[in-house]
C-alpha positions in Angstrom: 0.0 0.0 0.0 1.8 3.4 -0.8 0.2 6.9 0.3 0.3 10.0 -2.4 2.3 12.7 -0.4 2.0 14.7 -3.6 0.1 15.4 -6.7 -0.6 18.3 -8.7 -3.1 19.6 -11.5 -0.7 18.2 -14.2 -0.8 14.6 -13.5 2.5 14.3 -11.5 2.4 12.5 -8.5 5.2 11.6 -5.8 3.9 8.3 -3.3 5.7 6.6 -0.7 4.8 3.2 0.6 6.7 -0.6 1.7 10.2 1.5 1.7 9.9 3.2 -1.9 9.4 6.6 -2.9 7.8 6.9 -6.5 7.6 10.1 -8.9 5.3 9.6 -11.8 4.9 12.2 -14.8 1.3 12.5 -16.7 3.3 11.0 -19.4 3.1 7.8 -17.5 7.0 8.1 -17.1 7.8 6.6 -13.4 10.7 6.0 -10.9 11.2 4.7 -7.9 13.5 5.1 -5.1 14.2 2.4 -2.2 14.4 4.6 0.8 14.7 3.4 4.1 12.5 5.4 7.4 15.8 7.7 7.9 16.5 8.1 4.3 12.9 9.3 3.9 12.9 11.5 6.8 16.4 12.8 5.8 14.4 13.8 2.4 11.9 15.2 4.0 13.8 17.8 5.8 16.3 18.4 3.0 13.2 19.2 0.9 11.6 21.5 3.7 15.0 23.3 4.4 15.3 23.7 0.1 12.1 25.2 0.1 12.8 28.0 3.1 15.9 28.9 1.6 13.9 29.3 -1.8 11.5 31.3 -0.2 14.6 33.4 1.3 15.9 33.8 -1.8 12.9 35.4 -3.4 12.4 37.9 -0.6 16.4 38.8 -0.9 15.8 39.1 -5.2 12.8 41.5 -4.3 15.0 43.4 -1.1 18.3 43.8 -4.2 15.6 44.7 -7.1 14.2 47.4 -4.5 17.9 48.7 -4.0 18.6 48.8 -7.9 16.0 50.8 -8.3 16.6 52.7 -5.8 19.9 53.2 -6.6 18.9 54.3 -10.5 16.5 56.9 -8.6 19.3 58.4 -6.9 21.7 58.3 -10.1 19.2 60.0 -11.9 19.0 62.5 -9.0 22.4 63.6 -8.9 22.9 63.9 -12.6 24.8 67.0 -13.3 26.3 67.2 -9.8 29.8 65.8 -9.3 30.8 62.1 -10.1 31.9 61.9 -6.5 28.4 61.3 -5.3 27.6 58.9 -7.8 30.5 57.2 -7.1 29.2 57.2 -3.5 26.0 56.1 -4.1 27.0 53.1 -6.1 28.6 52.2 -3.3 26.7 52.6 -0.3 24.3 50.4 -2.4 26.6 47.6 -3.2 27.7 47.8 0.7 23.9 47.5 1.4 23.4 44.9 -0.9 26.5 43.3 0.1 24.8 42.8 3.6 21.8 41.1 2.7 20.7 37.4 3.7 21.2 35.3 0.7 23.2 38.0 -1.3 23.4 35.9 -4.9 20.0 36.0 -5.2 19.8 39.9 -3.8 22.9 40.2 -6.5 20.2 38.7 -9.0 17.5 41.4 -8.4 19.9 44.0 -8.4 21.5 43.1 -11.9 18.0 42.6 -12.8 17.1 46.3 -11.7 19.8 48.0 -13.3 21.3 46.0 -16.1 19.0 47.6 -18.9 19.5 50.6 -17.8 22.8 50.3 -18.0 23.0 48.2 -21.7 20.9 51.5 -22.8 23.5 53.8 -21.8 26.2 52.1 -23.2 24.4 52.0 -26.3 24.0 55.8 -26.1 27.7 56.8 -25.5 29.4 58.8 -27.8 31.2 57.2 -31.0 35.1 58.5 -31.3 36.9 57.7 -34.1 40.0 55.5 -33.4 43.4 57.4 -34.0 46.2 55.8 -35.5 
């Protein structure tokens, strides 16, 4: 007798019973796993410490995409004033951002906030032609 622990609106479906853990796809693809009552329990918390680190992640994406745009807020603020406090902003952010819990995927949101911003400037600079 196995018990579905999981199933969703696709057709996949993840049951454990008599020491095996099976994954089936709507396909009607299937494995199974032999897994002992330590070996599931081990699972069981790898998969619920996988998911709070996910759901970490995501709120440290959102915290670094808040601080990119903050950041391009600021930059557009101080246009025209010296490069100094640019400089300085850019920093203070990256420290910021440095400081955040799960700082690659802060990092992530950050990039994400700024990167076309930045790909459109660099598109816009001026074009010099090169001396020989």
């Amino acid at each position: 007798m196995s018990t579905t622990i999981y199933t969703d609106n696709h057709g996949r479906e993840i049951a454990v019973g008599k020491g095996v853990l099976t994954a089936s796809a709507s396909t009607g693809a299937a494995f199974a796993i032999p897994l002992d009552a330590d070996q599931l329990a081990a699972l069981g918390a790898a998969l619920i410490e996988r998911s709070i680190a996910e759901k970490h992640g995501a709120e440290s994406e959102r915290a670094g995409a808040a601080m990119g745009y903050d950041l391009l807020d600021e930059l557009l603020a101080l246009r025209g004033r010296p490069q100094a406090e640019a400089f300085r902003a850019v920093r203070d952010k990256l420290f910021a951002l440095s400081k955040l819990e799960h700082a690659d995927s802060a990092a992530g949101g950050f990039a994400a906030a700024i990167v076309s911003v930045l790909e459109v400037g660099i598109a816009n600079l001026p074009k010099f032609e090169e001396v020989q």
